[in-house]
VMD Tcl script that builds the backbone (N, CA, C; Angstrom):
set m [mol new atoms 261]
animate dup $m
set s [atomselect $m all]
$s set {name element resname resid chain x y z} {
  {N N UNK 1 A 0.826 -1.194 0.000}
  {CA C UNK 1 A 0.000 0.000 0.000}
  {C C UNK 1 A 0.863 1.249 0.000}
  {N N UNK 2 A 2.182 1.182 0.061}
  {CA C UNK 2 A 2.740 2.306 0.579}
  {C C UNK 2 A 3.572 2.771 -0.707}
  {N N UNK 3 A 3.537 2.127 -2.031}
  {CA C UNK 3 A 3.391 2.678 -3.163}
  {C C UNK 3 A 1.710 2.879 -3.524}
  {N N UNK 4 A 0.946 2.944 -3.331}
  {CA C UNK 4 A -0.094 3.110 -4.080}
  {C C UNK 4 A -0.323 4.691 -3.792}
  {N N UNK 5 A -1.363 5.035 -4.943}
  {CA C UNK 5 A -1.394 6.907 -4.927}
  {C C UNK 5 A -2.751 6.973 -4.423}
  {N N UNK 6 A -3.675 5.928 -4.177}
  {CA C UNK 6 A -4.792 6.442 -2.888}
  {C C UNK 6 A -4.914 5.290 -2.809}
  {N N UNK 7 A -6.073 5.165 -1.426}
  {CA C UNK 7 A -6.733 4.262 -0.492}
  {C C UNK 7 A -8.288 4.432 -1.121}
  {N N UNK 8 A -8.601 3.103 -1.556}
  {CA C UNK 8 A -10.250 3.159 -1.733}
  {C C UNK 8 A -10.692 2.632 -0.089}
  {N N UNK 9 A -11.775 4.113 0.148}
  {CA C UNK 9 A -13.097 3.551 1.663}
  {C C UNK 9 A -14.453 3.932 0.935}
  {N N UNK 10 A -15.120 2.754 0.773}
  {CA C UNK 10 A -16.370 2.972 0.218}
  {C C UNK 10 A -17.046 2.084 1.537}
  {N N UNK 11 A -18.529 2.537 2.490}
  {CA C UNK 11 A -19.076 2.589 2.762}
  {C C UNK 11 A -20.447 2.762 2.971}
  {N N UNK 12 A -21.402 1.952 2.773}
  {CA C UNK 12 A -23.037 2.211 2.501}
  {C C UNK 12 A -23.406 3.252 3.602}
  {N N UNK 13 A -24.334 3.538 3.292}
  {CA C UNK 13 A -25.084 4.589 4.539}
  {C C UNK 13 A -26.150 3.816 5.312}
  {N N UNK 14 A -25.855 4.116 6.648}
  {CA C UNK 14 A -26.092 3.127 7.528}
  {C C UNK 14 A -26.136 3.948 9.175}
  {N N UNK 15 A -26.412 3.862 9.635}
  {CA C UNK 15 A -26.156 5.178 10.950}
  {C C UNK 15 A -25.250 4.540 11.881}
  {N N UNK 16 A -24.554 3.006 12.086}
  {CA C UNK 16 A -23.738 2.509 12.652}
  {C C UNK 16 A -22.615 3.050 11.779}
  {N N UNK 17 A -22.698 2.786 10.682}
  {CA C UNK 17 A -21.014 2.809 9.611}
  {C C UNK 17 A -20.720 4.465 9.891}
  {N N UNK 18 A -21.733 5.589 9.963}
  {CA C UNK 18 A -21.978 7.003 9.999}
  {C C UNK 18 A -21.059 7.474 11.463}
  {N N UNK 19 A -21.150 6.573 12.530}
  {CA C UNK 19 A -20.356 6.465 13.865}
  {C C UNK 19 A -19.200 6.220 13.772}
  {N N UNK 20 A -18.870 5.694 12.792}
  {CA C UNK 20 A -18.012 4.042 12.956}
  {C C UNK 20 A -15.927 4.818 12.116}
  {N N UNK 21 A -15.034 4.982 12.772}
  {CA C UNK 21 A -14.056 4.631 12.045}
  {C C UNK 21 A -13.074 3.628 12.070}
  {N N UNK 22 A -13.122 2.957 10.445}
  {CA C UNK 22 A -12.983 1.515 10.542}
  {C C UNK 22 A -11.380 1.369 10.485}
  {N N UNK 23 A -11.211 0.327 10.679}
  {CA C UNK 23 A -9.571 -0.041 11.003}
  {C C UNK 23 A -9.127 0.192 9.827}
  {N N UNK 24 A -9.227 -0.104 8.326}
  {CA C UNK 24 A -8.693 -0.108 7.411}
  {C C UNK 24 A -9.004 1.737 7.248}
  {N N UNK 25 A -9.423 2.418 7.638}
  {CA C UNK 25 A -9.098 4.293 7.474}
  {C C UNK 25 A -7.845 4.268 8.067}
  {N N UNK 26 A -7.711 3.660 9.492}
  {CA C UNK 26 A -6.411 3.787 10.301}
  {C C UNK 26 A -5.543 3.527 9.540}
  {N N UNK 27 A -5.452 2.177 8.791}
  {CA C UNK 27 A -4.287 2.093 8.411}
  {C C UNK 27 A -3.692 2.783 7.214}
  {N N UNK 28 A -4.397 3.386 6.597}
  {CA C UNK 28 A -4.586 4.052 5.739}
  {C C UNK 28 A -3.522 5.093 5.587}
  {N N UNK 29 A -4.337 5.901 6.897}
  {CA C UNK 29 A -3.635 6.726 7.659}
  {C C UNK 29 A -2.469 6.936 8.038}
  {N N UNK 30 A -2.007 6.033 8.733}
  {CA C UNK 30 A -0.916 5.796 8.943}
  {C C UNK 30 A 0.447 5.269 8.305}
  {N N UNK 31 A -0.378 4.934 6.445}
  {CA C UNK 31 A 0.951 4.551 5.808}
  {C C UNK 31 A 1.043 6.396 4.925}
  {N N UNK 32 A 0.049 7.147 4.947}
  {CA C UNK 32 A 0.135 8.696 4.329}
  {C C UNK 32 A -0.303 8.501 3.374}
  {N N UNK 33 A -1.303 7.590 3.015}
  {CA C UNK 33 A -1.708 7.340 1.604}
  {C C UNK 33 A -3.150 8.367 1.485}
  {N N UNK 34 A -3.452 8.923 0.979}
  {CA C UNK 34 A -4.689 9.791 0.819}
  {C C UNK 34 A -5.520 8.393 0.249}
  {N N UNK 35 A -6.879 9.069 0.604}
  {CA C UNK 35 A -8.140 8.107 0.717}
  {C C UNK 35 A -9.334 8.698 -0.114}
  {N N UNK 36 A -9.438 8.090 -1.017}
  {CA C UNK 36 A -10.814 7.922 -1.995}
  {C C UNK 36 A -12.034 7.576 -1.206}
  {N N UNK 37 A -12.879 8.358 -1.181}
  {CA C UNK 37 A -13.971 7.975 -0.047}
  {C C UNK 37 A -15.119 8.441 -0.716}
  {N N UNK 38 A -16.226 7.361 -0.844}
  {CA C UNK 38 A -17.503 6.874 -0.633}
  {C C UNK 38 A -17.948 6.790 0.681}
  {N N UNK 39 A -18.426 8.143 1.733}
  {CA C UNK 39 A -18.328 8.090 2.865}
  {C C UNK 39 A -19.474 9.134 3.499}
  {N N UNK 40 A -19.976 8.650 4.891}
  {CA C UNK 40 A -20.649 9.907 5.158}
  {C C UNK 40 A -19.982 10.099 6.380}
  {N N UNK 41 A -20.805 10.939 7.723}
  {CA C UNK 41 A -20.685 10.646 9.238}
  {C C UNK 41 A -19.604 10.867 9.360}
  {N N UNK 42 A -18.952 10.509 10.342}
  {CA C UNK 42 A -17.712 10.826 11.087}
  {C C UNK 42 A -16.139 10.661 9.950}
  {N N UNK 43 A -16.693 9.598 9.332}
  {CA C UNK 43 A -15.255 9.301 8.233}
  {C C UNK 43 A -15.289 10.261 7.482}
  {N N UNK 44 A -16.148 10.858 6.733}
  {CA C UNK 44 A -16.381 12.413 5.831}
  {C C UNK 44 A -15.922 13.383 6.459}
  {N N UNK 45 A -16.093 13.849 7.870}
  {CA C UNK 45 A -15.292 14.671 8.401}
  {C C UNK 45 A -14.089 14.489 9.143}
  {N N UNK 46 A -13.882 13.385 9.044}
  {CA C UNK 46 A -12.067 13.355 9.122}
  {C C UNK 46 A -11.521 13.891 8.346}
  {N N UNK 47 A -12.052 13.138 7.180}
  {CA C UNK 47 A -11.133 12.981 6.038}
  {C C UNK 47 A -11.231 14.411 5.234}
  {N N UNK 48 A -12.006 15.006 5.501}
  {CA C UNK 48 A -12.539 16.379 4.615}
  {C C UNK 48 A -11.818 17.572 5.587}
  {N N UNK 49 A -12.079 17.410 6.638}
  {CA C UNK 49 A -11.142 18.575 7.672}
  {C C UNK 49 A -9.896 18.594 7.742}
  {N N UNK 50 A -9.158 16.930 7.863}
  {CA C UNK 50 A -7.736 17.330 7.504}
  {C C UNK 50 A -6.653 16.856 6.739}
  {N N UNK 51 A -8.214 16.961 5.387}
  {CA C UNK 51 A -7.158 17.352 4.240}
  {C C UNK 51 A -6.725 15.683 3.829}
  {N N UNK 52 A -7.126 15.035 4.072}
  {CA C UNK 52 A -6.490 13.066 4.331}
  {C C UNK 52 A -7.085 12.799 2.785}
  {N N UNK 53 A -7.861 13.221 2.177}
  {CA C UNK 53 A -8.106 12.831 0.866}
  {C C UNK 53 A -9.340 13.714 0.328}
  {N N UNK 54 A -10.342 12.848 -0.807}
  {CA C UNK 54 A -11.141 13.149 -0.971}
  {C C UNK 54 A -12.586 12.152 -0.897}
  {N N UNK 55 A -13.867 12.718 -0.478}
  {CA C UNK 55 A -14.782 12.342 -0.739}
  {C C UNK 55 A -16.216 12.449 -1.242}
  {N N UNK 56 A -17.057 11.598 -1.561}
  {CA C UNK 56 A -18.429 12.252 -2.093}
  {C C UNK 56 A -19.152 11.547 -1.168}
  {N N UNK 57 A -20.560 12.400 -0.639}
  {CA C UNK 57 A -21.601 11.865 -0.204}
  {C C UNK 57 A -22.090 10.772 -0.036}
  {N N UNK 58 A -22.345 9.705 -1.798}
  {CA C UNK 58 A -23.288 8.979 -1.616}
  {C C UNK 58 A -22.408 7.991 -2.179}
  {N N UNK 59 A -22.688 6.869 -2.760}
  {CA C UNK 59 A -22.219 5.813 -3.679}
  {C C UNK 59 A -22.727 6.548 -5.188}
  {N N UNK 60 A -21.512 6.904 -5.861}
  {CA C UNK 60 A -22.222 7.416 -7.350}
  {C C UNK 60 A -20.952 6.983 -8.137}
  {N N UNK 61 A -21.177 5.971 -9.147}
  {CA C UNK 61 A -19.838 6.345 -10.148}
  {C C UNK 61 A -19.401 7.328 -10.760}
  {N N UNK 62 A -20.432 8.836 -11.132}
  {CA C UNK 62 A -19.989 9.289 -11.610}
  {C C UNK 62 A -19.534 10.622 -10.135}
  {N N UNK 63 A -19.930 10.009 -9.383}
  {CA C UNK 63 A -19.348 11.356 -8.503}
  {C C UNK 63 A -17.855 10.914 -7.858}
  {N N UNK 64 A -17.851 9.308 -8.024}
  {CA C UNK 64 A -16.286 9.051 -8.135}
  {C C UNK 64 A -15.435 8.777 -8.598}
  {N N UNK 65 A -16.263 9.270 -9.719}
  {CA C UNK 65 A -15.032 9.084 -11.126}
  {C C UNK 65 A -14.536 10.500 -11.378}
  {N N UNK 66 A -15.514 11.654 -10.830}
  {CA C UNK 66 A -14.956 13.437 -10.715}
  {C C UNK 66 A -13.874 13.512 -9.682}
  {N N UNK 67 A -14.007 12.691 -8.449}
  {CA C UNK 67 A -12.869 12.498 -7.431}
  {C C UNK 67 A -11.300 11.907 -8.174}
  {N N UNK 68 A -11.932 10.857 -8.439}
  {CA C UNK 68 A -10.618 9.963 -9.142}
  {C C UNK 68 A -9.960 11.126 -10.536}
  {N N UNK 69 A -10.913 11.690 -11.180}
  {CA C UNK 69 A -9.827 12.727 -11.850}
  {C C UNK 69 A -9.534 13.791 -11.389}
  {N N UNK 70 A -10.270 14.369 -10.349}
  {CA C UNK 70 A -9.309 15.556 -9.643}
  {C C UNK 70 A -7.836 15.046 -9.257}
  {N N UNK 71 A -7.858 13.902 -8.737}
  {CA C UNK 71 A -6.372 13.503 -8.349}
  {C C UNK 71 A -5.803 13.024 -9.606}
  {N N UNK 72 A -5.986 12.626 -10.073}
  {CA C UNK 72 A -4.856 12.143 -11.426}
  {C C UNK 72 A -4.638 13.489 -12.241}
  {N N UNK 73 A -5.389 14.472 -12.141}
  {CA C UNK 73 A -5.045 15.431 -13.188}
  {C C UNK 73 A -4.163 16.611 -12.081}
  {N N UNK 74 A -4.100 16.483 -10.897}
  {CA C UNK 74 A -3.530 17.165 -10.159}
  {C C UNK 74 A -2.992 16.730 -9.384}
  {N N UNK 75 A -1.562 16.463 -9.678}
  {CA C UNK 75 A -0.832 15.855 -8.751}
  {C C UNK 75 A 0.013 16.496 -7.704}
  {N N UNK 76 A -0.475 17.500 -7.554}
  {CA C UNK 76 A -0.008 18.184 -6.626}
  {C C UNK 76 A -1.381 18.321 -5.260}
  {N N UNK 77 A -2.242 17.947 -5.943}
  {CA C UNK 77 A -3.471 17.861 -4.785}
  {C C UNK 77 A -2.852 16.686 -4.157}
  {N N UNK 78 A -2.549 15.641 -4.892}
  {CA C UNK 78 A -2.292 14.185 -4.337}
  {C C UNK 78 A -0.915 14.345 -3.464}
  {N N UNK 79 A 0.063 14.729 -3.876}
  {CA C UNK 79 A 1.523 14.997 -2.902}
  {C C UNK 79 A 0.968 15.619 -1.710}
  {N N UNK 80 A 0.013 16.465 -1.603}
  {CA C UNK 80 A -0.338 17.770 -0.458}
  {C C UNK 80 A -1.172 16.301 0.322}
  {N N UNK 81 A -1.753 15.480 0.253}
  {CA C UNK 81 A -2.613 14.560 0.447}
  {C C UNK 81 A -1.776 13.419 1.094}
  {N N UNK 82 A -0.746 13.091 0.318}
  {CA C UNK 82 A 0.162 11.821 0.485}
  {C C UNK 82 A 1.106 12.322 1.836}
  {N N UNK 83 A 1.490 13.473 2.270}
  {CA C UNK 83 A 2.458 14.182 3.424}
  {C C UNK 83 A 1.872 14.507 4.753}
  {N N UNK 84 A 0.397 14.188 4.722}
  {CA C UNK 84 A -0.174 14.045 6.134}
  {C C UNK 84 A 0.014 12.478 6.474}
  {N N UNK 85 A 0.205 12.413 7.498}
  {CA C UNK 85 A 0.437 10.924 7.705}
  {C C UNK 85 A -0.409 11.382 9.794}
  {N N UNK 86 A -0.719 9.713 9.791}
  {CA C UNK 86 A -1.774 9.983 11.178}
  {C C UNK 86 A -0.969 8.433 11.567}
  {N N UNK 87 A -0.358 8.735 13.296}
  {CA C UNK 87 A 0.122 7.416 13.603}
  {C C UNK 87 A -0.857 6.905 14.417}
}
mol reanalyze $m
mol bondsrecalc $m
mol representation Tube
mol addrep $m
């Protein structure tokens, strides 16, 4: 994982998963890999406040296929993304 240029977290909406941060965000986290997120609840505002990646609302391909090319066409979003690291 610690070559890869993001972390897929896709998550249904659910009001437990909305509570919930799951072990695989941690580890995520902790290798500095920015995170592709299909996310709501508490994981959306991690990940959206500091900066740990990007995400959309709901489950949409096309709203994560606008994510997936913001980062490939800007790789400087992704470096700014990849240099937070959470132990």
């Amino acid at each position: 994982m610690i070559n890869a240029d993001a972390a897929l977290l896709i998550l249904k909406s659910n009001p437990v998963f909305d509570m919930t941060i799951p072990a695989k965000l941690q580890t995520y986290l902790s290798c500095g890999c920015p995170v592709l997120g299909c996310v709501q609840g508490i994981c959306k505002k991690l990940i959206d406040e500091n900066k740990l990646g990007l995400t959309t609302d709901i489950i949409s391909v096309p709203e994560f296929v606008k994510v997936c090319k913001l980062l490939m066409n800007n790789r400087n979003v992704l470096k700014e993304y990849s240099q937070i690291k959470y132990y």
